[in-house]
VEXDREN-694929 format. One record per residue: x, y, z of N, C-alpha, C in turn. Coordinates in Angstrom, 1 decimal. Example, Ala and Ser with C-alpha at 12.3 -4.5 7.8 and 13.67 -1.06 7.14 Angstrom:
<pts>
PT      nX      nY      nZ     caX     caY     caZ      cX      cY      cZ
PT    13.2    -5.7     7.8    12.3    -4.5     7.8    13.2    -3.3     7.8
PT    12.8    -2.2     7.1    13.7    -1.1     7.1    12.9     0.0     7.9
</pts>
This chain:
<pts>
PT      nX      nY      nZ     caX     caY     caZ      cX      cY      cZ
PT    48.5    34.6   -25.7    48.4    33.2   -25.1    49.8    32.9   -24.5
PT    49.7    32.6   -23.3    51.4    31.8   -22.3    51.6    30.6   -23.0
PT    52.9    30.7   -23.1    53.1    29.4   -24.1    54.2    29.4   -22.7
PT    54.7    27.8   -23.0    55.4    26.4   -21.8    55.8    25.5   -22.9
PT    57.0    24.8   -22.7    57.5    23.9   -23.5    58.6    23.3   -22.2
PT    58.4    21.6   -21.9    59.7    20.8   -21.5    60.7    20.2   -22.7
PT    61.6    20.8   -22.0    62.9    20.4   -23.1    64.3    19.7   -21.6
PT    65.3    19.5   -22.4    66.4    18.8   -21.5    67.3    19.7   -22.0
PT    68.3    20.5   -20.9    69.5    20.6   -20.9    70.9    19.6   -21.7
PT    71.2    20.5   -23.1    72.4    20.0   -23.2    74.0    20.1   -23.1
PT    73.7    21.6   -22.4    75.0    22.3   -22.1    74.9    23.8   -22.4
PT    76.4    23.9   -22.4    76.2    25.4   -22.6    77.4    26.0   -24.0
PT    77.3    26.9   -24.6    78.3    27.5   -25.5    78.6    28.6   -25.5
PT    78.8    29.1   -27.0    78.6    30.9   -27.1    78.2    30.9   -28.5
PT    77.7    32.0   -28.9    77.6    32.6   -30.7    77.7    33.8   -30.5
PT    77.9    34.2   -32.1    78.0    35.5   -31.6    76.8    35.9   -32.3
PT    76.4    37.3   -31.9    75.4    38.0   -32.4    75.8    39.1   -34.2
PT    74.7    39.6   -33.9    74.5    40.8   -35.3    75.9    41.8   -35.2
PT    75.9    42.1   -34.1    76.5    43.1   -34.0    78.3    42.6   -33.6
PT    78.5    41.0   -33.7    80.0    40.6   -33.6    80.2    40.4   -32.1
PT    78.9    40.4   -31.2    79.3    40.0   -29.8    79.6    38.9   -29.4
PT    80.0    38.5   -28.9    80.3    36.5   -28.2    78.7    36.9   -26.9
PT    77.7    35.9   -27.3    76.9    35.2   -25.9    77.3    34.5   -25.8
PT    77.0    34.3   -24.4    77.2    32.9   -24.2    75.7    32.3   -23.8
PT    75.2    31.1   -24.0    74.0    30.5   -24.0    74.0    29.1   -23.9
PT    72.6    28.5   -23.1    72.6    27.6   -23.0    71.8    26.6   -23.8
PT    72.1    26.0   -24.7    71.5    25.1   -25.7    70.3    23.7   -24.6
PT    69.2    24.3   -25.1    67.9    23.4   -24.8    67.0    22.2   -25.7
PT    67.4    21.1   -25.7    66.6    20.1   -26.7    65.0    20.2   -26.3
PT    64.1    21.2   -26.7    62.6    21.8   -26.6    62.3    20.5   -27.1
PT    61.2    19.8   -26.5    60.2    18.9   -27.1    60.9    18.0   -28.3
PT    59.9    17.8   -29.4    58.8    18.1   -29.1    58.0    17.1   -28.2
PT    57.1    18.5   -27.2    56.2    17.4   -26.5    54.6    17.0   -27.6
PT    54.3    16.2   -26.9    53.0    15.3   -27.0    52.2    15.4   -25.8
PT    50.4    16.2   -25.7    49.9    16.8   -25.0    48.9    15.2   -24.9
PT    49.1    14.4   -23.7    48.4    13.7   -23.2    47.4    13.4   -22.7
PT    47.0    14.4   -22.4    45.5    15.0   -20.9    45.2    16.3   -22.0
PT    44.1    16.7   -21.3    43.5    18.1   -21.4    42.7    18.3   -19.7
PT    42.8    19.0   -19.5    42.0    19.4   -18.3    41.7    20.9   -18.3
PT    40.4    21.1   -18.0    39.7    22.2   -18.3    39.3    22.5   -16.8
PT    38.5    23.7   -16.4    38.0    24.5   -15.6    36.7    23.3   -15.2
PT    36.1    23.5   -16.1    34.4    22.3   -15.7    35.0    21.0   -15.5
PT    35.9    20.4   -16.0    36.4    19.1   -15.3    37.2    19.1   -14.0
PT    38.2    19.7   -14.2    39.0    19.7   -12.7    39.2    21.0   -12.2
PT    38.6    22.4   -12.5    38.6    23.4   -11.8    40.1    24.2   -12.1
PT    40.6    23.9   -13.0    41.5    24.8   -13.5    41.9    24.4   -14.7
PT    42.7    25.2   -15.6    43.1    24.5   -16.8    45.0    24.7   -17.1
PT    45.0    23.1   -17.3    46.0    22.7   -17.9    46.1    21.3   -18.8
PT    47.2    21.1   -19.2    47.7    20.2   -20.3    49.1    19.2   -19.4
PT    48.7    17.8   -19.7    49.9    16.9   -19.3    50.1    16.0   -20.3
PT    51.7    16.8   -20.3    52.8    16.5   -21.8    53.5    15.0   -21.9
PT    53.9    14.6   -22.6    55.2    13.8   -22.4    56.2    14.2   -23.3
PT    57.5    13.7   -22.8    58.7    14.2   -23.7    59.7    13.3   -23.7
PT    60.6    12.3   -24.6    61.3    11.6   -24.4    61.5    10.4   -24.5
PT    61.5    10.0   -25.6    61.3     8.5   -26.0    61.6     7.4   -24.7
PT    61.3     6.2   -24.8    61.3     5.3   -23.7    60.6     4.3   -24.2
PT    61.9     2.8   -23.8    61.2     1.4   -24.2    59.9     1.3   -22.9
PT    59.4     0.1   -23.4    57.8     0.0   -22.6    58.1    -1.0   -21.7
PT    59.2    -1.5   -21.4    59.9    -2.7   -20.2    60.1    -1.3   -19.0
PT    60.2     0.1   -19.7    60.9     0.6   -18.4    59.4     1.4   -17.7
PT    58.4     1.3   -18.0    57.4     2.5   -18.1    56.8     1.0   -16.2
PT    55.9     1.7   -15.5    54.8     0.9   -15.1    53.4     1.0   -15.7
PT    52.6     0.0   -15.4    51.3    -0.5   -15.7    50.3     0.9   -15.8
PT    50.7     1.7   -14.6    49.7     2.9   -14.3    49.7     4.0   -15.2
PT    51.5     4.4   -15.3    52.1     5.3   -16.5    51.6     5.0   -17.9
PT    51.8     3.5   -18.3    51.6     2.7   -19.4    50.5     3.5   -20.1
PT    48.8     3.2   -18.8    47.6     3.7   -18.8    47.2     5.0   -19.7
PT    48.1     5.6   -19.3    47.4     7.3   -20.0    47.7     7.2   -20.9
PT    49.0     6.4   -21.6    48.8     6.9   -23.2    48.3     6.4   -24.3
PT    48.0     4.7   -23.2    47.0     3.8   -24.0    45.7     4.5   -23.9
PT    45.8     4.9   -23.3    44.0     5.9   -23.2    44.0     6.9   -24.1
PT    45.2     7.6   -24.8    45.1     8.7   -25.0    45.7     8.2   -26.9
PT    46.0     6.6   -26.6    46.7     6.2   -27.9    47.4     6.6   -29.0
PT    48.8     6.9   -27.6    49.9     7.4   -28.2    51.0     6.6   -27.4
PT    52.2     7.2   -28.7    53.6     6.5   -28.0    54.0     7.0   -26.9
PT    54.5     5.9   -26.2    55.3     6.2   -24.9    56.3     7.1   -24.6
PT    56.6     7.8   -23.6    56.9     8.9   -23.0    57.7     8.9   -22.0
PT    58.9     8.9   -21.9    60.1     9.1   -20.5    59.4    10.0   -19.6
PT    59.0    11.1   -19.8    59.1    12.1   -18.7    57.5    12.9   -19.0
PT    56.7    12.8   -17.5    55.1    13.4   -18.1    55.3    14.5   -17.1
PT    55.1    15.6   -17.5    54.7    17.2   -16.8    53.0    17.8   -17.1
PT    52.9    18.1   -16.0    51.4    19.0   -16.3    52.1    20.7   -16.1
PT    51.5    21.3   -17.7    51.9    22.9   -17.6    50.0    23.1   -17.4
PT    50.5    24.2   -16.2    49.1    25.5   -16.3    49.1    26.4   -17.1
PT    48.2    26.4   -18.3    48.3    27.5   -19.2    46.3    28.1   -19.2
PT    47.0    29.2   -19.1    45.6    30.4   -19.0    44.7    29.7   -20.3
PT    45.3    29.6   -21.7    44.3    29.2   -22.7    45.1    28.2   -23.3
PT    44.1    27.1   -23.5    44.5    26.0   -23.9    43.5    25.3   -25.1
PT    42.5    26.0   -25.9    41.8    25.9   -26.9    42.3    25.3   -27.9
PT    43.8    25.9   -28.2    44.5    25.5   -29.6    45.5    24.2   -29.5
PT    45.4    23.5   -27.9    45.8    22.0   -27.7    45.3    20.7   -27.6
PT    45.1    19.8   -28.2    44.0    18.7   -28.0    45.1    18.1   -28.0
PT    44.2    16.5   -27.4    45.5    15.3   -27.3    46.0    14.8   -28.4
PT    46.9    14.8   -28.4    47.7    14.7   -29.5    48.5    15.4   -30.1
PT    48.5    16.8   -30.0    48.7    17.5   -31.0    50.3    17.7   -29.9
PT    51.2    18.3   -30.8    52.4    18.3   -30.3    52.5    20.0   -30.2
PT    53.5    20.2   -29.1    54.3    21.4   -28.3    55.7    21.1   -29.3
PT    56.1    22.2   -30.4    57.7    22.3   -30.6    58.6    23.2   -30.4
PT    59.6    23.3   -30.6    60.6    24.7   -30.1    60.2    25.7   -30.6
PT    59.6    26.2   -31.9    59.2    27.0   -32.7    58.1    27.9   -32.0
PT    57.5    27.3   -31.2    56.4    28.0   -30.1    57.1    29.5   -29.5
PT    58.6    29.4   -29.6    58.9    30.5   -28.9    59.7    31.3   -29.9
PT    60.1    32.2   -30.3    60.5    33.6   -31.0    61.8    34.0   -30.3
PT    62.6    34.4   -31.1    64.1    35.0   -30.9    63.4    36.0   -30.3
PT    63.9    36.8   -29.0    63.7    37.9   -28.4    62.7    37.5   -27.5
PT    61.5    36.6   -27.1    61.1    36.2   -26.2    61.5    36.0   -25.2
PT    60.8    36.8   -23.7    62.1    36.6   -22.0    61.3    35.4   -21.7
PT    61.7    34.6   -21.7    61.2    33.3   -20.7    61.5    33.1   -19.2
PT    61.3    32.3   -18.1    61.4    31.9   -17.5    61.8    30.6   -17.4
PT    62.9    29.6   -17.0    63.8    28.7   -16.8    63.6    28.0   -15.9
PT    63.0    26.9   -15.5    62.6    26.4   -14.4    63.5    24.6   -13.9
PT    64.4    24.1   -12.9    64.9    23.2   -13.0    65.3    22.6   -11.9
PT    66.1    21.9   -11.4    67.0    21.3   -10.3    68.0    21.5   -10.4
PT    68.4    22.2    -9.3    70.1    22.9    -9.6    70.9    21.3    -9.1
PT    71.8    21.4    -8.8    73.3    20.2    -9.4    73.1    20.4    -7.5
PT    73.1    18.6    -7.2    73.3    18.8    -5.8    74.9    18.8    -5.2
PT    75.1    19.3    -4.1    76.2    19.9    -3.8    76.7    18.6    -2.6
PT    75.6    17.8    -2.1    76.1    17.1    -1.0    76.0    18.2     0.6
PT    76.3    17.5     1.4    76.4    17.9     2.6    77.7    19.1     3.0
PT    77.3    20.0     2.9    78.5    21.2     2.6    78.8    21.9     4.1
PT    79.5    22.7     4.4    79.7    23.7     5.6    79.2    25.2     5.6
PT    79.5    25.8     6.4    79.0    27.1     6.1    79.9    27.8     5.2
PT    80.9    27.6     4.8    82.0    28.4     4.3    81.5    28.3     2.5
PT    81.4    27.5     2.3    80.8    26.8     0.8    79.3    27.3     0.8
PT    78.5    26.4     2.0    76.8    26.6     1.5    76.5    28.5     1.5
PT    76.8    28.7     2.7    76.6    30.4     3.0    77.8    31.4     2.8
PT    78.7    31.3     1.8    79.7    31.8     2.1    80.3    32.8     3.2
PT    80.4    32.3     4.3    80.4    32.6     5.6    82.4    32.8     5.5
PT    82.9    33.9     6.1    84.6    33.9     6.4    85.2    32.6     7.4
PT    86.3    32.5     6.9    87.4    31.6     7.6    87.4    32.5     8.8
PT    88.2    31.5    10.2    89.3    31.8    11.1    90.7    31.8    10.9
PT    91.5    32.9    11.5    92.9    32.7    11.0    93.8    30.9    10.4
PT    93.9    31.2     9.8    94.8    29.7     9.6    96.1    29.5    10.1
PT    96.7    30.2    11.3    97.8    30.0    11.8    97.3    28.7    12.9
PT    98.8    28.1    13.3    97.8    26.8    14.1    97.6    26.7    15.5
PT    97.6    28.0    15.9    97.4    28.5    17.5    95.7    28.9    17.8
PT    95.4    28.8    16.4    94.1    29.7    16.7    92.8    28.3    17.0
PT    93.0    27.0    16.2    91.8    25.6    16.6    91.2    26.4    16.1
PT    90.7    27.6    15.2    89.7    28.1    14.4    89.6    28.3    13.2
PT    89.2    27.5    12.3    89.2    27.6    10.7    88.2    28.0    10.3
PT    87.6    26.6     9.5    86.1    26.7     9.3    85.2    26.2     9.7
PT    84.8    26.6    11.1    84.2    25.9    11.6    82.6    27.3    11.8
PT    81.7    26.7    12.6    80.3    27.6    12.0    80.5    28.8    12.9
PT    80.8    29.0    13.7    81.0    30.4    14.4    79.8    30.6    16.1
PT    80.0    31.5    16.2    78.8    31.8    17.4    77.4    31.6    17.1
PT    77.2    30.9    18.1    75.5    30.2    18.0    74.4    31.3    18.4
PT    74.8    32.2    19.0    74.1    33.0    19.9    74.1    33.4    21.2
PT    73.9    34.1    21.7    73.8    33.9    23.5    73.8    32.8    24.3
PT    74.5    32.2    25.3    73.9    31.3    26.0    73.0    31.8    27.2
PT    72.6    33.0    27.6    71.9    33.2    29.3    70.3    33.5    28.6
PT    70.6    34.3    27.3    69.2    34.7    26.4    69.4    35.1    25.5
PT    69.0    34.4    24.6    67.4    33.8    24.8    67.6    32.3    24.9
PT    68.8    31.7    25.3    69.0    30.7    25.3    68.5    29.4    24.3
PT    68.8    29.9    23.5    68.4    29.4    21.8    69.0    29.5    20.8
PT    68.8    28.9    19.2    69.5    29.1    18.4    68.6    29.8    17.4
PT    68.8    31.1    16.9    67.4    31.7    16.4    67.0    30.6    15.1
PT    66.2    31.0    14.9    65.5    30.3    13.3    66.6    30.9    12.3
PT    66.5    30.3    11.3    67.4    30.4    10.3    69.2    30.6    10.3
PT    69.4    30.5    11.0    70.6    30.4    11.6    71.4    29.5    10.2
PT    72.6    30.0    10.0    73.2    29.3     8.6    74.1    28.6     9.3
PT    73.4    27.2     9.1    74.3    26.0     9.9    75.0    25.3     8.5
PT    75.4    24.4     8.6    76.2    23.2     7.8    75.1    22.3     7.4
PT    74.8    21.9     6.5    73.5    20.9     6.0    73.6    20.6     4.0
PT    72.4    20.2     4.0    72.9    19.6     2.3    72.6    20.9     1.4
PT    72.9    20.6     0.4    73.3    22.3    -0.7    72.6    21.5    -1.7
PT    72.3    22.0    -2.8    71.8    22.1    -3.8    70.8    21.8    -4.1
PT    70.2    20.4    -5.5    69.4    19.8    -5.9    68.1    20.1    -5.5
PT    67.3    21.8    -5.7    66.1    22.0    -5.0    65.7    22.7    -6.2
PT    64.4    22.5    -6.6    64.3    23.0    -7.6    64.4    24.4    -7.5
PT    64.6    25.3    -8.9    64.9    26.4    -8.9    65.0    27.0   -10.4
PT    64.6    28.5   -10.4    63.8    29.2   -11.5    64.9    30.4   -11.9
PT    65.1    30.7   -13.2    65.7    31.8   -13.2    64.6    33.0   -13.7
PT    64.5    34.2   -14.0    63.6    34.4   -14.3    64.5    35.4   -15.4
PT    63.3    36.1   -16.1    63.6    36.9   -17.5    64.9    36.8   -18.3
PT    64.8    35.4   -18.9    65.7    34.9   -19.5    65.5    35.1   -21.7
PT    66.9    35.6   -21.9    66.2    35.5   -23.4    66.6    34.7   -24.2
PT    65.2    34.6   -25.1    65.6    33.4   -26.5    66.6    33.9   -27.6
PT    67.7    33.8   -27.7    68.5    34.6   -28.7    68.6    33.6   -30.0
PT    68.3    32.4   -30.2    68.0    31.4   -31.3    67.1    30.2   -31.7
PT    66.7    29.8   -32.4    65.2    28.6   -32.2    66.2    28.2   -33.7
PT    66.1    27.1   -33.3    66.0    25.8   -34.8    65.3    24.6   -34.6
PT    63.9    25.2   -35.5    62.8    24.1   -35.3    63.2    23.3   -36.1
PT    64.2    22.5   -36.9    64.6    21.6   -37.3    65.3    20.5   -36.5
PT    65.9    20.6   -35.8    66.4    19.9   -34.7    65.7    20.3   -33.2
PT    64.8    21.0   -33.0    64.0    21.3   -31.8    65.3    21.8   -30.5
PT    65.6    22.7   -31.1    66.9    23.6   -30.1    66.6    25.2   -29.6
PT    66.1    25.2   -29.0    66.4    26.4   -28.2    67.8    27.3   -27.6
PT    68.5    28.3   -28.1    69.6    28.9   -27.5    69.2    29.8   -26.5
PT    69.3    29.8   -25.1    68.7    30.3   -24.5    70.2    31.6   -23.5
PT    70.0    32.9   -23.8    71.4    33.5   -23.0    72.0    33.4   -21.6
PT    72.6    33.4   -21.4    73.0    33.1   -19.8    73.1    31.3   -19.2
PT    72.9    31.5   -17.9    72.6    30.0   -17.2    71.7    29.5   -17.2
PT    71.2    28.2   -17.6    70.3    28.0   -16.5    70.2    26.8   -15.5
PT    69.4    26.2   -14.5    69.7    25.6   -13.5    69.7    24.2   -13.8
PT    70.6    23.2   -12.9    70.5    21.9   -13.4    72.1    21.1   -14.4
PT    71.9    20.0   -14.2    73.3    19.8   -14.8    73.0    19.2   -16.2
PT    74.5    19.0   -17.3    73.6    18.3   -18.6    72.6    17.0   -18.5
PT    71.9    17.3   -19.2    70.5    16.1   -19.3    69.9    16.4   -18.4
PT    69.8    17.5   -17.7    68.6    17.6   -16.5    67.3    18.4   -17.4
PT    66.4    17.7   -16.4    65.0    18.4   -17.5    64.7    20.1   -17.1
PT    64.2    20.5   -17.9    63.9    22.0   -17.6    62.5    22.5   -18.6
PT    62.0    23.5   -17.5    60.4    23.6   -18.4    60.4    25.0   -18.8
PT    60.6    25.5   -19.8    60.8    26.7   -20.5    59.3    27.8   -20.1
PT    59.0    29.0   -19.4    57.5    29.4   -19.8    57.6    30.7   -19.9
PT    56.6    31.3   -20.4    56.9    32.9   -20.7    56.9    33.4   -19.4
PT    57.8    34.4   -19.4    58.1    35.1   -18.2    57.2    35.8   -17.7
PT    57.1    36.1   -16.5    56.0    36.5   -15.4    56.6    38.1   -15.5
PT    57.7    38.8   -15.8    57.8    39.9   -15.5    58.3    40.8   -16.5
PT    58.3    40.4   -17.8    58.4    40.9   -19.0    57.4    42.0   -19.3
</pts>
């Protein structure tokens, strides 16, 4: 069964391992979520579950949001995600998603919004080379040759111009679980992953494990 869990980035550390190594890892506050919805194949033609996660007073929620969990009569919810999961038999509403779902040595997948960068140049967005920096030259960092002017008289597609950088969502993939403490709902997860502290991130078993 594919198991999925939303949790929030809390940063990042190191432990060491069995063998006296230093990881370094990224510490995840997993759930627990609260499974809102059910949606099945004969009702909406595919099947998934929509979670909430995140405490939240009821001044901040709207009337619409409010809706589903008075329908589903449960406590309110900062943050609602729908996960696609192949089998979802062993989730009813209500029943909760916690960090424990996933096993030390499980490769997950990392899913998030990287840290936006703002409006950057080529030198930063594309790591593209400088021009001499002597002051004869009027060429630093500037974007370089556009292409031909006689033909094709254009600028091709994709061309790495100057434009905004970051904040797009974005996935790491075969990431591993190196710790779980279902007592505090923490995931240690090895390496990076995308997004800055307190950005949300949706944990799922990996596609290529």
């Amino acid at each position: 069964m594919k198991k999925a869990i939303v949790g929030r980035k809390l940063g990042m550390t190191q432990i060491f391992n069995e063998q006296g190594k230093v990881v370094p890892v990224t510490v995840i506050e997993a759930g627990p979520n609260v499974v809102i919805q059910k949606k099945t194949v004969e009702t909406d033609g595919y099947n998934a579950v929509k979670i909430g996660f995140g405490d939240i007073r009821e001044k901040l929620l709207t009337k619409p949001v409010k809706g589903q969990f008075e329908k589903a009569n449960l406590k309110l919810k900062r943050f609602i995600k729908e996960l696609r999961l192949e089998d979802i038999s062993g989730l009813e509403v209500g029943s909760e998603i916690k960090a424990d779902v996933f096993q030390v040595g499980d490769k997950v997948d990392v899913t998030g919004t990287s840290k936006g960068k703002g409006y950057q140049g080529v030198i930063k967005r594309w790591n593209a080379n400088r021009g001499p920096m002597s002051h004869g030259s009027k060429y630093h960092r500037s974007v370089g040759s556009m292409g031909a002017s006689s033909f094709p008289s254009r600028t091709f597609k994709n061309k790495h111009m100057p434009g905004h950088m970051g904040n797009v969502k974005s996935t790491i993939l075969n990431l591993e679980v190196v710790r779980v403490d279902a007592e505090r709902n923490l995931i240690l997860i090895k390496g990076a992953v995308p997004g800055p502290k307190k950005g949300l991130v949706i944990i799922r078993d990996s596609v290529k494990a």
